[in-house]
C-alpha positions in Angstrom: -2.9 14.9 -12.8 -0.6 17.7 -14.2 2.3 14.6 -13.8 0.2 12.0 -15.8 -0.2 14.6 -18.8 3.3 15.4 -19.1 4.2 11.4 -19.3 1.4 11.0 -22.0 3.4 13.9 -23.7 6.3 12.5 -23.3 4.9 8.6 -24.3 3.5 10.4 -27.4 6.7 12.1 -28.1 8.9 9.0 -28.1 6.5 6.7 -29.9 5.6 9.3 -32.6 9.8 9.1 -32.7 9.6 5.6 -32.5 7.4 5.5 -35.4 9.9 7.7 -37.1 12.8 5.8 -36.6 10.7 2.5 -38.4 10.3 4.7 -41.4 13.5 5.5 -41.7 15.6 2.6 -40.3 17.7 2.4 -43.5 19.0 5.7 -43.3 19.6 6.0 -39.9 19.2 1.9 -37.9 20.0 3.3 -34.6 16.7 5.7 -34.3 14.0 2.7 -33.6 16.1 1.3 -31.0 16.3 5.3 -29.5 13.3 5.7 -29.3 12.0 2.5 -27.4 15.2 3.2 -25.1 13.5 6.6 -24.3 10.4 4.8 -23.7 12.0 2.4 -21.4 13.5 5.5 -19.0 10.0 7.0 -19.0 8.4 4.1 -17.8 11.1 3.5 -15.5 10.9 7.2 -14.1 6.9 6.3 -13.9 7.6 3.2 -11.7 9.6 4.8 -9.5 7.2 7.8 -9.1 4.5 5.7 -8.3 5.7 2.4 -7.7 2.6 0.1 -8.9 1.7 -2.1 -11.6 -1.9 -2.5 -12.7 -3.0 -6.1 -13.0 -5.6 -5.7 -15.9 -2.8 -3.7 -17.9 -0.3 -6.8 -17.5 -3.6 -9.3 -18.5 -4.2 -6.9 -21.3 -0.8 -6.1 -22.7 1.6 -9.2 -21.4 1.2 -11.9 -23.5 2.6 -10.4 -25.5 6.4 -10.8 -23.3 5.5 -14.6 -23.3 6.7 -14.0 -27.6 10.0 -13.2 -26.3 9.8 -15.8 -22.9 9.3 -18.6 -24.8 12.5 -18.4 -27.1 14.8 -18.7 -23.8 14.7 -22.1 -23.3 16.1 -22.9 -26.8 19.8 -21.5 -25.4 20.1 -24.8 -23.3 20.2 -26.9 -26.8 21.6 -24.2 -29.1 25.4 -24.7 -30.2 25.8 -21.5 -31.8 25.3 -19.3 -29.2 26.1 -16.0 -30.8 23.2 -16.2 -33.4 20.9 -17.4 -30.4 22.0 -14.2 -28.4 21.7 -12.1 -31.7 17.9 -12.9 -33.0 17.2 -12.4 -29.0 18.5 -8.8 -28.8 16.3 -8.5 -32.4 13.3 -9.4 -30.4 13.6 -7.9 -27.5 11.3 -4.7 -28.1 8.5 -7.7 -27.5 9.8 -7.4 -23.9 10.9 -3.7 -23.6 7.7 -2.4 -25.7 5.1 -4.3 -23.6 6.7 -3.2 -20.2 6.4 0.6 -20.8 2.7 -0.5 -22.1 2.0 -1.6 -18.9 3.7 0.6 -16.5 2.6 4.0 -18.8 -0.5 5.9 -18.3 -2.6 4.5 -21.4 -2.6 7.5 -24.7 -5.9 9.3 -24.8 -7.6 8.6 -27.9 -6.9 11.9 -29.5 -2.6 10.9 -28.9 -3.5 7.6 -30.4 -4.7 9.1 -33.4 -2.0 11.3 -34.3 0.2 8.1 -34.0 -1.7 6.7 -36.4 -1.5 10.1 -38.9 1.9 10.4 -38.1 2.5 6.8 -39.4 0.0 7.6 -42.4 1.6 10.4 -43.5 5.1 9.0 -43.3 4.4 6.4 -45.5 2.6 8.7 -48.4 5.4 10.7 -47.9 7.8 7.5 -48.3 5.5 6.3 -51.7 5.0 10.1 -53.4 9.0 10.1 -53.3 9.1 6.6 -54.9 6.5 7.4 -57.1 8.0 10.2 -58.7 11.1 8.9 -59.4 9.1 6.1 -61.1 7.8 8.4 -63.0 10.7 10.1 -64.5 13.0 6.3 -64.7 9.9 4.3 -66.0 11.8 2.1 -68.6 15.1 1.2 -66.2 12.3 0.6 -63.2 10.3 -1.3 -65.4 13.2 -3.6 -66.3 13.9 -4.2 -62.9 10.7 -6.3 -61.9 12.3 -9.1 -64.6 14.9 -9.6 -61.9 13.3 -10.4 -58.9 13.7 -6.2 -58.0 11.1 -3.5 -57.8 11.2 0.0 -57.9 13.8 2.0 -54.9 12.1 3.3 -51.9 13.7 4.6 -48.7 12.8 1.8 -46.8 14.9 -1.1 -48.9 13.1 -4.4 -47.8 10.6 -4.1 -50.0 7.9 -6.5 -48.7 7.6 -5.1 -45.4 7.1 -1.5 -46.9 4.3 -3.1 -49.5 2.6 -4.0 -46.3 3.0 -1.1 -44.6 1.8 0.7 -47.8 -1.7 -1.3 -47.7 -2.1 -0.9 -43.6 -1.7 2.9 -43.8 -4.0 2.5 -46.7 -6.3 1.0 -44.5 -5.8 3.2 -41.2 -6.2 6.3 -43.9 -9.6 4.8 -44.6 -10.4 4.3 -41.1 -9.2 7.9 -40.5 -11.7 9.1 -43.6 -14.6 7.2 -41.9 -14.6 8.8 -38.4 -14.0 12.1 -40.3 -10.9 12.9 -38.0 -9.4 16.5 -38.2 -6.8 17.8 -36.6 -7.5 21.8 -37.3 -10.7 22.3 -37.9 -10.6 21.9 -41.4 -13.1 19.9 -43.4 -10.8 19.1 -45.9 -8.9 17.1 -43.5 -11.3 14.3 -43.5 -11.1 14.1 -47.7 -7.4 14.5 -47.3 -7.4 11.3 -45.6 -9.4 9.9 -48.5 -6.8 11.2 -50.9 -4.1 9.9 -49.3 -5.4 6.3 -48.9 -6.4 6.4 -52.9 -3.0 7.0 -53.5 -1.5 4.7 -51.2 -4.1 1.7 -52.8 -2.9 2.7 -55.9 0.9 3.0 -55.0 0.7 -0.5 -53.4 -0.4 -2.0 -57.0 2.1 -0.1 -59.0 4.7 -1.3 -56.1 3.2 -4.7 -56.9 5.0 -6.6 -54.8 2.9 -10.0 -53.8 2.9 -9.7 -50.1 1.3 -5.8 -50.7 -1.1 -6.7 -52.9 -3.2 -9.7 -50.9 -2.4 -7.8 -47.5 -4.3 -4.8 -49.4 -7.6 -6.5 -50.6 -7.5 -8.8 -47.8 -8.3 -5.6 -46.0 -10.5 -4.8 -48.3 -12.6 -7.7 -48.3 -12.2 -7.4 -44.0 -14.1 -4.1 -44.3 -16.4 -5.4 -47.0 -17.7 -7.9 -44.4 -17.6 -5.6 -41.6 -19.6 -2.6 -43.3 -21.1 -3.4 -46.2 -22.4 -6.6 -45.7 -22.7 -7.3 -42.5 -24.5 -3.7 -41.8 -26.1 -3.6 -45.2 -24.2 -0.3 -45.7 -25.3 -0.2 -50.0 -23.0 2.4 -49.9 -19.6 1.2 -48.4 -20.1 -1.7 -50.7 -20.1 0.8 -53.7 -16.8 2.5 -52.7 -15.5 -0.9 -52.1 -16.3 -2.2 -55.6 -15.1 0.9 -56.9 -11.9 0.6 -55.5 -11.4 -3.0 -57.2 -12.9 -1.8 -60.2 -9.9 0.6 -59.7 -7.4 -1.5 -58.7 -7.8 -4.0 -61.8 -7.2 -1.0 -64.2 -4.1 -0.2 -62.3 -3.2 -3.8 -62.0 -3.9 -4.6 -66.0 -2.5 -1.5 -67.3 0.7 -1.6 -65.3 3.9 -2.1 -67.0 5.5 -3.1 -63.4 2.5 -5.5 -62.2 3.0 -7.2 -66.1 7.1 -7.5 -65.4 5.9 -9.1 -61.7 3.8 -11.7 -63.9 6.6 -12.7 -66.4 8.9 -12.9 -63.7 6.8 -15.0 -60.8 5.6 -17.4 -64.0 9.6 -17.8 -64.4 9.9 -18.5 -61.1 7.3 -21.0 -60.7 8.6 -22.6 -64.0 12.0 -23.0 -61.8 10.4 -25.6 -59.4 8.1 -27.2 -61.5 11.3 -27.9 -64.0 13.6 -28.1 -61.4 15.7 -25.7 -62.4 18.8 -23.6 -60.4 17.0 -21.4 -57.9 19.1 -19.3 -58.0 18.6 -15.5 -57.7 14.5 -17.0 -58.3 12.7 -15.9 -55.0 9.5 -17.8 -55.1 12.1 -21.2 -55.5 14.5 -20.2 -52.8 10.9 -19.8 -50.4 9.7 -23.0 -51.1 13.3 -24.5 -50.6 13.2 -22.9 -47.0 10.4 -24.6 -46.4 11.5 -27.7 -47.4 14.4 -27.1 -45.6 12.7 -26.5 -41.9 11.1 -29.9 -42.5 13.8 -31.3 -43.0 15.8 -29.9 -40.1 12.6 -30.8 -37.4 13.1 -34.7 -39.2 16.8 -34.7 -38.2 16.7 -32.6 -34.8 13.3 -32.9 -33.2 9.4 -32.7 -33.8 8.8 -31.7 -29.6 11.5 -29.0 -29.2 13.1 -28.0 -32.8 16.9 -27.9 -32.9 17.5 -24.4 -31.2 17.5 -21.0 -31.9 20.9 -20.5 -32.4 21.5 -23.1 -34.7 18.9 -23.3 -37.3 21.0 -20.5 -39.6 23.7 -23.1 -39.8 21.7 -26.2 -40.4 19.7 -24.5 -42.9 22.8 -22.7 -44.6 24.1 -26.4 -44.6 21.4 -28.2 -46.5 21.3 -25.5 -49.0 25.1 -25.9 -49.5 24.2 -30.1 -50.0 21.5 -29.8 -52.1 21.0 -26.6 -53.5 25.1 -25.5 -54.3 24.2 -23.1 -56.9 22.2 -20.9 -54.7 24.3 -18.0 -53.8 21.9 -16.3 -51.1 20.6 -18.9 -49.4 17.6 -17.5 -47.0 16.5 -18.6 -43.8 12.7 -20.1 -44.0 10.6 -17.7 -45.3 7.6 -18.5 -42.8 7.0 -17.4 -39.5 5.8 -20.3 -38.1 7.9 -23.1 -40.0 11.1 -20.8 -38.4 9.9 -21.1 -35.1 9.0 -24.8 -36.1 12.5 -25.6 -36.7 14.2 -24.0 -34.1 11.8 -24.5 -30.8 9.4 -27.2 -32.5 5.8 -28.0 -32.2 6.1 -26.5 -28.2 7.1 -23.4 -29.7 5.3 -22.7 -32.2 2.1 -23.7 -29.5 2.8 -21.4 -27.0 3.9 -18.6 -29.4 0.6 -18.6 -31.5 -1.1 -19.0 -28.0 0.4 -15.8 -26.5 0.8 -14.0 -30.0 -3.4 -14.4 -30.6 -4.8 -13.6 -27.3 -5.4 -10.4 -27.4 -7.4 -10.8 -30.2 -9.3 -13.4 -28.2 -9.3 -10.8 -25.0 -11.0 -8.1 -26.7 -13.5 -10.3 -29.2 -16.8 -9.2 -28.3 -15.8 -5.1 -29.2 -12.4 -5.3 -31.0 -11.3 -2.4 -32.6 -10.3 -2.0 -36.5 -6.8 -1.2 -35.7 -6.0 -4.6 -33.9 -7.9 -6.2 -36.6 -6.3 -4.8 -39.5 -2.8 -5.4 -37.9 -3.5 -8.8 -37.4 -4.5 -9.8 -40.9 -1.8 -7.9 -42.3 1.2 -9.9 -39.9 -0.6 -13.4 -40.3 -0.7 -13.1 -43.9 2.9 -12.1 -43.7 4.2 -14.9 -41.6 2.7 -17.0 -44.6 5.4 -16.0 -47.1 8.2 -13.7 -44.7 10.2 -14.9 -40.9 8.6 -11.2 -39.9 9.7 -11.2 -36.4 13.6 -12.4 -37.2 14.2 -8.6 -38.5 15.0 -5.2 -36.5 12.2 -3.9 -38.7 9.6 -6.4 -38.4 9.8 -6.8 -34.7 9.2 -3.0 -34.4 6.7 -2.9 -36.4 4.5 -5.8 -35.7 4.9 -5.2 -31.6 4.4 -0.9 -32.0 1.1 -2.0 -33.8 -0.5 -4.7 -31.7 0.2 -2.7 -28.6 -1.0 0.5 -30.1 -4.0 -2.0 -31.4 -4.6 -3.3 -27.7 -4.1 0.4 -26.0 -7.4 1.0 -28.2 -9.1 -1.5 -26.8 -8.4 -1.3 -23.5 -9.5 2.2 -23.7 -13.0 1.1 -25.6 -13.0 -0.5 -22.2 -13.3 2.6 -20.1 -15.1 5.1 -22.6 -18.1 5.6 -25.2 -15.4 6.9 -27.8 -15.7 5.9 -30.7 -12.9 6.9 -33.3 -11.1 4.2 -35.2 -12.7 1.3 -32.8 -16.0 0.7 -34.9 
């Protein structure tokens, strides 16, 4: 017993640093990948300690290896083998992370939690420091959402931070709701509430796209979950309020208006065919056009392979497009894996990548929920898993999503799975 605490100690210790190195990849790229090698060793030291693997654990957290299994095959048809072995390594924590899942003693619920704080508080840290120097460089940030930019945070790629703005927004809220402290204090519980005001604001003022559905898609999730379907009159009333907020922030911000002049500029660009250049909303719908065009030419059943759809689609944009200068690889999830492992792949990959969802359905916590309508949203408009970052971050979060479930499972608590 004294054993299995010191590995959950240790398993919370490397994810909270895990979690850490996600925040921070930008500043210092190597941390993420640390911290899942530490959790690798641990599990490894686990195995060999007690040399068993628990069936229900590898029904419950494997599927989510088949994401990275079913890219393999693609070598055998892929020319460019370098790029095949390089978006590979980028996806491998969805076969490292889901191993020490299953070999691990499972997090209490308590160790989940500050996971989920830690991860809150990172990111309000992350926006406060963003927010501030908006603050005192209004005009120059302001100037910057004409150009297809937005204002600089520590974490550069700006859509996946807008998204991680709005889930630890939502976790905050879930936080708030199951009154979770940490010392005792009951201020805790309204610092939660604080902190995901801020962030709901934050996200608007951010107002990158991407952030700004993901948020009220959340929104509207909880809306059904509490208000309505519970009749809860007053979850619907903080609810309205916070849209009644939101479309203040949204109309009086000087960055959300810049958004609008520059995505009406942008659309303007494909409806006049215009250059794309430099125009984001173009260059997406180019991509798209692009990984059609590339499953025409290669095939339908079994795409043209991972390791050469970067070339292929570099190539059209080079023949039809020549005044792009950054062409982008397609900016959907599923149209990428389209292209490069066809209809097969993309099949088997939304098979594996949904059923845990569709394992836990009849009692399925908020976090899996939430984590799943922020990445399927996402995969609408960004390749999320084709990017250190994303693949972190969407695999950390489902597992930690599933770990909550398997443990609703074996007890009566109750904290962030209602």
């Amino acid at each position: 017993m004294q054993k299995t605490k010191i590995i959950q100690a240790l398993f919370l210790f490397f994810c909270l640093f895990t979690l850490t190195g996600i925040l921070l990849i930008d500043i210092a790229r190597a941390l993420p990948s640390i911290g899942m090698i530490g959790l690798f060793i641990l599990s490894i030291v686990h195995l060999i300690n007690h040399k068993e693997i628990k069936i229900n654990k590898l029904k419950a957290y494997g599927s989510l290896i088949f994401c990275f299994g079913m890219l393999l095959p693609s070598y055998f048809y892929s020319d460019n083998t370098a790029y095949f072995f390089e978006r590979l390594q980028i996806n491998l924590p969805f076969l490292i992370l889901p191993l020490c899942w299953v070999i691990l003693p499972d997090l209490k619920l308590k160790q989940i939690t500050i996971c989920f704080a830690w991860f809150v508080f990172g990111v309000f840290l992350m926006a406060l420091q963003s927010f501030v120097y908006y603050l005192f460089n209004q005009e120059t940030v302001n100037e910057l959402y004409l150009h297809s930019q937005v204002m600089p945070t520590l974490l550069t790629h700006h859509p996946t931070f807008s998204l991680m703005s709005a889930f630890a927004a939502y976790i905050a809220w879930q936080l708030f709701k199951e009154k979770t402290t940490f010392f005792g204090s009951e201020f805790e519980k309204y610092f939660w509430l604080i902190i995901c005001v801020f962030l709901f604001v934050f996200t608007h003022i951010f107002s990158v796209r991407i952030g700004i559905i993901v948020l009220y898609a959340l929104l509207i999730l909880e809306s059904l979950r509490f208000g309505i379907l519970k009749g809860n009159l007053k979850v619907l009333f903080i609810f309205a309020l916070f849209i009644f907020s939101g479309a203040l922030v949204l109309f009086n911000s000087p960055t959300f208006k810049n958004k609008l002049i520059n995505t009406s500029q942008d659309i303007a660009v494909i409806t006049e065919n215009s250059s794309a250049n430099n125009q984001s909303l173009a260059s997406r719908l180019i991509s798209y056009k692009n990984a059609i065009e590339i499953c025409n030419e290669s095939s339908w059943l079994i795409g043209c392979g991972l390791g050469d759809i970067q070339d292929l689609n570099t190539k059209k944009f080079k023949e039809l497009f020549p005044d792009v200068s950054k062409p982008i690889i397609p900016h959907n999830q599923f149209l990428y894996l389209l292209a490069a492992t066809g209809l097969t792949g993309v099949l088997l990959f939304t098979f594996a990548f949904m059923y845990p969802i569709w394992r836990f359905r009849k009692k399925v916590n908020a976090i899996l929920i939430g984590i799943y309508v922020v990445l399927l949203l996402t995969f609408q408009v960004e390749p999320v898993l084709q990017t250190q970052l994303g693949v972190a971050f969407s695999a950390f979060f489902l597992l930690m999503g599933i770990m909550l479930s398997v443990g609703q499972k074996k007890s009566n608590e109750a904290a962030l799975i209602n």
